[in-house]
C-alpha positions as CSV (number, residue, x, y, z in Angstrom):
1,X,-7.3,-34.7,-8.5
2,X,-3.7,-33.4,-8.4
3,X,-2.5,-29.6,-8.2
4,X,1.3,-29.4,-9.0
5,X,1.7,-33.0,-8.4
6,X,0.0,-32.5,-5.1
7,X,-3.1,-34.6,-4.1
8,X,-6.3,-32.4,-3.5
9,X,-6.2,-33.6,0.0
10,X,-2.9,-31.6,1.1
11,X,-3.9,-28.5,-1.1
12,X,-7.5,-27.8,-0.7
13,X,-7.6,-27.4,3.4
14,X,-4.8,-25.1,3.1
15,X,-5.6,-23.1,0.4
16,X,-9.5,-22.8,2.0
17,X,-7.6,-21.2,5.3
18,X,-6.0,-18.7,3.7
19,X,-8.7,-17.8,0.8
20,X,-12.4,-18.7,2.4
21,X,-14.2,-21.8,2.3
22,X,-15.9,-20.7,-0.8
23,X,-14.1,-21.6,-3.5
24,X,-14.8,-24.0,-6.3
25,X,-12.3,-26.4,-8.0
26,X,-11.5,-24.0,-10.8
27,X,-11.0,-20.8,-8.3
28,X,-9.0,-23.3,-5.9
29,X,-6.9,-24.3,-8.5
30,X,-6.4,-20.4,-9.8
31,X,-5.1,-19.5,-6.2
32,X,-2.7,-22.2,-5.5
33,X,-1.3,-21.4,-8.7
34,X,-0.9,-17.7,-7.9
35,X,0.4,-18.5,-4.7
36,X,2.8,-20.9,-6.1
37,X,4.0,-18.4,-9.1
38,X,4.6,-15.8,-6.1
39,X,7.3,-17.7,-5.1
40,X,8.9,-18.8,-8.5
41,X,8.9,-15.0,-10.2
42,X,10.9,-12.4,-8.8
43,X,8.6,-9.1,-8.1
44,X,7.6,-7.1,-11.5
45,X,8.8,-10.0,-13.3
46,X,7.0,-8.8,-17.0
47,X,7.1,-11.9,-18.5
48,X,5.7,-14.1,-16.0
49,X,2.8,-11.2,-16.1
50,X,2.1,-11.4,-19.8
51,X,2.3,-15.7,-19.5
52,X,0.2,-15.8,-16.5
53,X,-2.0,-13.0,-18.7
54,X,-2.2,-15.5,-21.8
55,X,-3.0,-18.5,-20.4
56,X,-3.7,-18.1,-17.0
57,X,-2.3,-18.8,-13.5
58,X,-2.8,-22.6,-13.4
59,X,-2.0,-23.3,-17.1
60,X,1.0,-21.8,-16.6
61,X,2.0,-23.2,-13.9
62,X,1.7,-26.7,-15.5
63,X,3.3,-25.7,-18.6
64,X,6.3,-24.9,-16.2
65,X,6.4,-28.1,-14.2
66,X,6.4,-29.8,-17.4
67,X,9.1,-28.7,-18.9
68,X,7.7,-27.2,-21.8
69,X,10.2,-25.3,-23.6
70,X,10.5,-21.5,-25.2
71,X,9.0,-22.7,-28.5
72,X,5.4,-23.9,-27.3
73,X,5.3,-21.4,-24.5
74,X,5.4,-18.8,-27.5
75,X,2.5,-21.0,-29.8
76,X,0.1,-20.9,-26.0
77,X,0.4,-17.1,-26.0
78,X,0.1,-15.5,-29.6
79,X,-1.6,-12.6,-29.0
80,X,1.1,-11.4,-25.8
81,X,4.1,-9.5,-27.4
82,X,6.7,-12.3,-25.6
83,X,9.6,-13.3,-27.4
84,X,11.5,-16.3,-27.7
85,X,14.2,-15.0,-25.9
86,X,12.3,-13.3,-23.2
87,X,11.0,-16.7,-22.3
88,X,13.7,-18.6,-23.1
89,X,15.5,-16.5,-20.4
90,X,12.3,-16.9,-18.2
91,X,12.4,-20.4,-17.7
92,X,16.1,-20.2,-17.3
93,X,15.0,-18.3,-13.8
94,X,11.7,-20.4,-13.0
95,X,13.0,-23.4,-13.0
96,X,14.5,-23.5,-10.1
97,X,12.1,-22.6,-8.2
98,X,10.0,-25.5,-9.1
99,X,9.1,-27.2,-6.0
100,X,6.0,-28.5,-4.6
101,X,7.5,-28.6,-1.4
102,X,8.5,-25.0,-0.9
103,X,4.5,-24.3,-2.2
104,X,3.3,-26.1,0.6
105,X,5.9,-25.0,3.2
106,X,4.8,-21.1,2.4
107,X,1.3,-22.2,2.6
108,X,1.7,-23.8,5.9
109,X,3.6,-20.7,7.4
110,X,0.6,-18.6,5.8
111,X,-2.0,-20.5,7.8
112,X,-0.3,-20.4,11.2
113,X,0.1,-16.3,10.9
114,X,-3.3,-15.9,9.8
115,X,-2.3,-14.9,6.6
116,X,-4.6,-14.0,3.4
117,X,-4.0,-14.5,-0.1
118,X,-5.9,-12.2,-2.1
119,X,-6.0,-12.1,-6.1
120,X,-6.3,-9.6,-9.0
121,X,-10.7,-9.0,-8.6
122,X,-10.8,-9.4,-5.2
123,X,-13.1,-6.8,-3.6
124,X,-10.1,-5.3,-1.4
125,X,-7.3,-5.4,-4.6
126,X,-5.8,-2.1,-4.5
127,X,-7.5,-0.3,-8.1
128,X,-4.2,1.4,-8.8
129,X,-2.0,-1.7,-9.6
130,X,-4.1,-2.0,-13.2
131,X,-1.4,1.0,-14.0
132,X,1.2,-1.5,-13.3
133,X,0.2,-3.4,-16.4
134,X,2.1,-6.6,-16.7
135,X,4.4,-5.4,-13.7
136,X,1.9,-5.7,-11.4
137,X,1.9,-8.7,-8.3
138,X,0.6,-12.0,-9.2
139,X,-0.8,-12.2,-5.7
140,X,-0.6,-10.0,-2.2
141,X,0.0,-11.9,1.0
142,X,-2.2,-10.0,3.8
143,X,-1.5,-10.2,7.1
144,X,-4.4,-8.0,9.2
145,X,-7.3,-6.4,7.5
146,X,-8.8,-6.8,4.4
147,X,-10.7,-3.7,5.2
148,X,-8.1,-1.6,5.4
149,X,-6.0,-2.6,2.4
150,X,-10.0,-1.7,0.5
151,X,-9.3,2.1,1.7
152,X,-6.1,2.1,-0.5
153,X,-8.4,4.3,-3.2
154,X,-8.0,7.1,-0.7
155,X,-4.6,6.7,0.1
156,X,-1.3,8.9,0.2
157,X,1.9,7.4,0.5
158,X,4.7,9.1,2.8
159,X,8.0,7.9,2.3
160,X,11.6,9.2,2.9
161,X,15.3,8.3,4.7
162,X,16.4,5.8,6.9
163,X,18.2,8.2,8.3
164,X,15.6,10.8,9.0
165,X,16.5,14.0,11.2
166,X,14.6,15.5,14.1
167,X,13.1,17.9,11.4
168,X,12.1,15.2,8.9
169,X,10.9,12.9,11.7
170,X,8.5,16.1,12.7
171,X,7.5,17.0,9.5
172,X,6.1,13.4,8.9
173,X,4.3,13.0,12.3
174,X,2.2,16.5,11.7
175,X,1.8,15.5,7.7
176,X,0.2,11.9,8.9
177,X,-1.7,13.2,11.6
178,X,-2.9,16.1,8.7
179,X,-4.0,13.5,6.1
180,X,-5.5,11.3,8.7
181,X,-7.4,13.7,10.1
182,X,-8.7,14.4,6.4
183,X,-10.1,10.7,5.8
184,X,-6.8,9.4,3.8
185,X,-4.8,5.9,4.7
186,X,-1.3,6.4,5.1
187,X,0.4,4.0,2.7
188,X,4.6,3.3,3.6
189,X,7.3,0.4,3.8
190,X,7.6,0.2,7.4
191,X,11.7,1.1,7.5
192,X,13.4,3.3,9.9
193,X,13.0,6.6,9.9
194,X,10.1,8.7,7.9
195,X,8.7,5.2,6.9
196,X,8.2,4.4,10.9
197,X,7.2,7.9,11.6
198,X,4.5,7.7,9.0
199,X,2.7,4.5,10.3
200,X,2.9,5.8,14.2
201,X,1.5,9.1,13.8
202,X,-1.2,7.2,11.5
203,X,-2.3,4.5,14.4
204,X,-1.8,7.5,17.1
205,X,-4.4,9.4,15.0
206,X,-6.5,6.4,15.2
207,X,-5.9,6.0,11.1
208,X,-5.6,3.5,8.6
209,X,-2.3,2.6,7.7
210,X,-0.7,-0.1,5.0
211,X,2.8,-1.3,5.3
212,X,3.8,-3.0,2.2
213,X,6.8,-5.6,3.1
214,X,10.0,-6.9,0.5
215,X,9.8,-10.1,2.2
216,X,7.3,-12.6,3.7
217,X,4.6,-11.3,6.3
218,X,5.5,-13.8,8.4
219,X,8.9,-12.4,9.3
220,X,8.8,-8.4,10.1
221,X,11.5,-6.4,8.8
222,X,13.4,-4.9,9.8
223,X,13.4,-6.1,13.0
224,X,13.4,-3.4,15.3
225,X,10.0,-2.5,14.2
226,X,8.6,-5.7,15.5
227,X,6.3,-4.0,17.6
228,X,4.9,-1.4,15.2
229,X,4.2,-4.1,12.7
230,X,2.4,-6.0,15.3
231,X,0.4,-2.9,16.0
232,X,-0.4,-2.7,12.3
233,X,-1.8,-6.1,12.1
234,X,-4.2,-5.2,14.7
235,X,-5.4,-2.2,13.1
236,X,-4.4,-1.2,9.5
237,X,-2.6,-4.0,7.0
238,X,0.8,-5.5,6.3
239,X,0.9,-6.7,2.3
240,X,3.7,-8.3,0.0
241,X,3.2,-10.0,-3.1
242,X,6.4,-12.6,-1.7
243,X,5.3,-15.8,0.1
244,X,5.3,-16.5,3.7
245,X,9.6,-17.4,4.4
246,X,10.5,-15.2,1.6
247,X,13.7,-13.1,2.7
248,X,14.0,-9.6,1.8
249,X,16.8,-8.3,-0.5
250,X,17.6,-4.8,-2.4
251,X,15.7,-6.0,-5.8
252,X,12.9,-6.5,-3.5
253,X,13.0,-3.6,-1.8
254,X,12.7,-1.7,-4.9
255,X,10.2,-3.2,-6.8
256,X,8.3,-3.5,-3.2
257,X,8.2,0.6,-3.8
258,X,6.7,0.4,-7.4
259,X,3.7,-1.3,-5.1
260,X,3.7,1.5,-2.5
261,X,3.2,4.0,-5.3
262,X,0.6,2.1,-7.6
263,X,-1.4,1.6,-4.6
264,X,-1.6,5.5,-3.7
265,X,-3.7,8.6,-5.2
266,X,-0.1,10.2,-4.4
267,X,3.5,10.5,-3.4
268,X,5.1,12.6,-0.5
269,X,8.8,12.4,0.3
270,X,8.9,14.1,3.3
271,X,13.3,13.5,3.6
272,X,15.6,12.4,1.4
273,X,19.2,12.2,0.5
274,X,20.7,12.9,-2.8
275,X,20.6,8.9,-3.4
276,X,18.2,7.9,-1.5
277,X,16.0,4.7,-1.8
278,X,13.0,6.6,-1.6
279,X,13.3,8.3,-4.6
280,X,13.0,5.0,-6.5
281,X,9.2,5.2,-4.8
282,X,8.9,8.9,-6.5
283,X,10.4,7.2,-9.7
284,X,7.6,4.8,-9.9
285,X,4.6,7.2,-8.7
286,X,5.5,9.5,-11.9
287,X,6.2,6.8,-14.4
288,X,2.6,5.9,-13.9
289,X,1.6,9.1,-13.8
290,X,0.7,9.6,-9.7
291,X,1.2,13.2,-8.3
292,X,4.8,13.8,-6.4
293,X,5.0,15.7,-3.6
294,X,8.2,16.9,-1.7
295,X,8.7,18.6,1.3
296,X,11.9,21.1,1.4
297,X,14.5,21.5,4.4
298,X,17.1,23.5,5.1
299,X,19.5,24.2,1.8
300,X,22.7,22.4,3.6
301,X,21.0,19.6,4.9
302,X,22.2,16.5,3.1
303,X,19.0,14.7,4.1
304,X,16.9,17.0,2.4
305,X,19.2,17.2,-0.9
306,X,16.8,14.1,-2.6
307,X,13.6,16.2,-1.9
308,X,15.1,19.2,-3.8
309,X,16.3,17.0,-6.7
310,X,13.0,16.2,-7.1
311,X,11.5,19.5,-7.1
312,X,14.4,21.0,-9.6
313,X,14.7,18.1,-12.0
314,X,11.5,16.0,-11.8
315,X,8.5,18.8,-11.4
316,X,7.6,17.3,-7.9
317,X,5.2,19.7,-6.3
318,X,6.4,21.5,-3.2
319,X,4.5,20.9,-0.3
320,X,4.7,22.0,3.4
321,X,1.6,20.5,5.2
322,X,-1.2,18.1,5.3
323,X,-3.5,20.6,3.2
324,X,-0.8,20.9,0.4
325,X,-0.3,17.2,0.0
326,X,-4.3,16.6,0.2
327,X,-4.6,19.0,-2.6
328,X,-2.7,16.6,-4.4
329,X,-5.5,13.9,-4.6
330,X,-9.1,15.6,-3.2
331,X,-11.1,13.3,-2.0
332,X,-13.7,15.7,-1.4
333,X,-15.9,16.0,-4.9
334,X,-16.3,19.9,-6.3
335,X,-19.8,20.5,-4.8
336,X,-18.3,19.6,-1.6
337,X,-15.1,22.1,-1.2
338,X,-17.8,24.8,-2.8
339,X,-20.2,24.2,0.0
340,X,-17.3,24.5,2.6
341,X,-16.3,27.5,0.4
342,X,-19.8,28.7,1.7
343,X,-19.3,28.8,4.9
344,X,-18.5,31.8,7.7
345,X,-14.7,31.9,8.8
346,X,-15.6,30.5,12.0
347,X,-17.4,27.5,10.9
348,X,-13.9,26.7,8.5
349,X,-11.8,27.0,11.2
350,X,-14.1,24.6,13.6
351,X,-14.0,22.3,10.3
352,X,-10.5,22.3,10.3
353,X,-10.1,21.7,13.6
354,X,-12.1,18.3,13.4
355,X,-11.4,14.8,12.2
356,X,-13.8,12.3,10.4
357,X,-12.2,9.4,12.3
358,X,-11.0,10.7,16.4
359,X,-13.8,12.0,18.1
360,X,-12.6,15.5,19.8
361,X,-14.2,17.6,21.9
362,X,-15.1,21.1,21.9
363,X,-12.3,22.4,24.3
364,X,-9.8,20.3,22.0
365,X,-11.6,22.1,18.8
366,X,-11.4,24.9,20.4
367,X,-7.8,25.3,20.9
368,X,-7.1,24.1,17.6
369,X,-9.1,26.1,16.0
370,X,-8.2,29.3,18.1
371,X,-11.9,30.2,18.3
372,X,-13.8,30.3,22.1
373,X,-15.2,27.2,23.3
374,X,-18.5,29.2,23.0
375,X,-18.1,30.1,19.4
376,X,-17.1,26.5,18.8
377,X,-20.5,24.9,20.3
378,X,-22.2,27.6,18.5
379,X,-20.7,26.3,15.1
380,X,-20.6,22.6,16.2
381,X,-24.9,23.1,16.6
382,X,-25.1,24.4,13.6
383,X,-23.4,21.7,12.0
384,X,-25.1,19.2,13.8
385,X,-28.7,20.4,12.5
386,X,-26.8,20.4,8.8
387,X,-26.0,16.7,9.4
388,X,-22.5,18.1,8.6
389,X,-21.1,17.0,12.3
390,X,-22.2,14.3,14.8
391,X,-21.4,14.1,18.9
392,X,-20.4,11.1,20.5
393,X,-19.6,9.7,24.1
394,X,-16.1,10.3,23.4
395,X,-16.7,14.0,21.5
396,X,-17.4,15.4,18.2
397,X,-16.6,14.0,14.4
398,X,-17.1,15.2,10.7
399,X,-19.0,13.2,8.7
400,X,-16.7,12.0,6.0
């Protein structure tokens, strides 16, 4: 059996290393053809969507090896709204990308990172990208934990400036350590600035954190953030829909941000310029109809003139702290926030004060919460009995 005009023998054992040994022929072949098309379409390329859509991953991928033109492309698909132009101008930008070789190289390169190639169904495919519609990845690249890249339903994107200022930089670390605390994955693109500041304050919190990449996993970018990326393999997820050896460019940056937003409950944009990239992110997040959050600044900071274009002209919410951008996308159901509703001032405050993921303990509670250590083991008893909190070796957690 041949896959792309490559034997079974060369495809199969990488493909298994980078999808699980259990596979059968027609799921093998569905992969390789996904991973293949992830290098031949550009990102959010709508008509390689609706083909792949029609007639599926592998048929289309034969159909373009073999040359087929505009015409029968058109008669495989009836019922997907393509037209002839639309794929005439399709395979114009395929074909070159045609090559066996390339699908095996990026394959190869996945296997020595340790990447995974996950597909539309897979348990851990982020929910949200079904908004996408035809836009949506053909495939993710995954390099670190499936697991965490499965907590994307209880996610909140951060994003902002490159250039972010002490005050944008400090608004980001307390709003990540906020949402953390709350049992939410911070979700951002790993850049300089608010981006960088995001996924730190996440992994010091002892969070989950995504970065979603516009090139290959197997190169970080930008390279100065080497190390964090390394630290978010080890315990949160780095994810792009481009094959291992992929560079990254502008068009890939920005469709990399539709991806950031589709994958979130919501949107924050903690910093931003007038023009700034980030606002492409807050673009996406409200043409699918996500919740936009910005944080103000100071009226003659440039940095924060993006942020207030948002709130004026796009009905972004304004939001100041962690509890403003959770009330964006609760994750606590309506019984829940009544029962907290419930409680005395005290017990609120110690609530608060605690985190469903870093154990604390009650001296640390206690000056958070600016209660007595006394009145905070009071509460934390009471809480214990209600099954509400638990104590570890390390200190005290909410249940989540």
């Amino acid at each position: 059996m041949t896959m792309f005009g490559l034997e079974s023998t060369v495809v199969e054992p990488l493909v298994r290393s980078i999808a699980g040994d259990q596979l059968d022929a027609k799921a093998m072949e569905d992969r390789f053809a996904r991973a293949t098309w992830s290098g031949i379409a550009e990102p959010g390329d709508r008509v390689a969507g609706r083909l792949i859509s029609a007639i599926g991953a592998g048929a289309a991928l034969t159909a373009i090896a073999d040359k087929w033109d505009a015409k029968r492309l058109r008669a495989a698909m009836p019922a997907e709204p393509a037209t002839l132009a639309e794929l005439e101008a399709g395979i114009a930008r395929w074909q070159p990308r045609v090559s066996p070789a390339t699908a095996v190289l990026a394959l190869r390169q996945a296997a020595r990172y340790k990447v995974r190639l996950l597909i539309p169904g897979d348990p851990s495919w982020p929910t949200g990208f079904v908004d996408l519609e035809d836009f949506g990845p053909i495939a993710l690249w995954l390099r670190g934990n499936e697991s965490t890249l499965a907590t994307s339903e209880q996610s909140i994107a951060l994003v902002g400036a490159r250039a972010a200022t002490g005050y944008g930089e400090h608004i980001t670390m307390e709003a990540s350590a906020g949402l953390v605390d709350r049992g939410y994955t911070i979700v951002s693109g790993a850049a300089y600035g608010i981006d960088g500041m995001a996924h730190r304050a996440a992994l010091a919190s002892s969070g989950q954190t995504i970065a979603f990449m516009a090139g290959g996993v197997d190169r970080f970018y930008p390279s100065g953030h080497d190390a964090l990326l390394g630290r978010i393999v080890d315990a949160g997820a780095v994810v792009s829909e481009l094959p291992c050896g992929s560079p990254p460019t502008k068009w890939r940056f920005l469709q990399r941000n539709r991806l950031i937003a589709a994958a979130s409950l919501a949107t924050i944009v903690l910093e931003a310029g007038w023009r700034s990239g980030s606002l492409n992110t807050a673009g996406h997040a409200a043409a699918i109809g996500r919740p936009l959050g910005a944080v103000p600044g100071p009226v003659t900071s440039a940095a924060s003139a993006g942020c207030h274009r948002l709130i004026r002209e796009f009905d972004a919410t304004l939001v100041t702290s962690a509890e403003e951008m959770a009330e964006l996308a609760p994750l606590q159901p309506a019984a829940a926030t009544l029962a907290i509703a419930s409680y005395s001032p005290d017990t609120v405050r110690v609530l608060d004060a605690m985190s469903t993921r870093s154990p604390r303990a009650a001296v640390e509670i206690a000056s958070r919460s600016g209660l007595s250590v006394d009145s905070v083991r009071a509460v934390l008893g009471s809480l214990q009995l209600e099954d509400v909190a638990k104590e570890g070796e390390r200190g005290w957690t909410k249940r989540g």
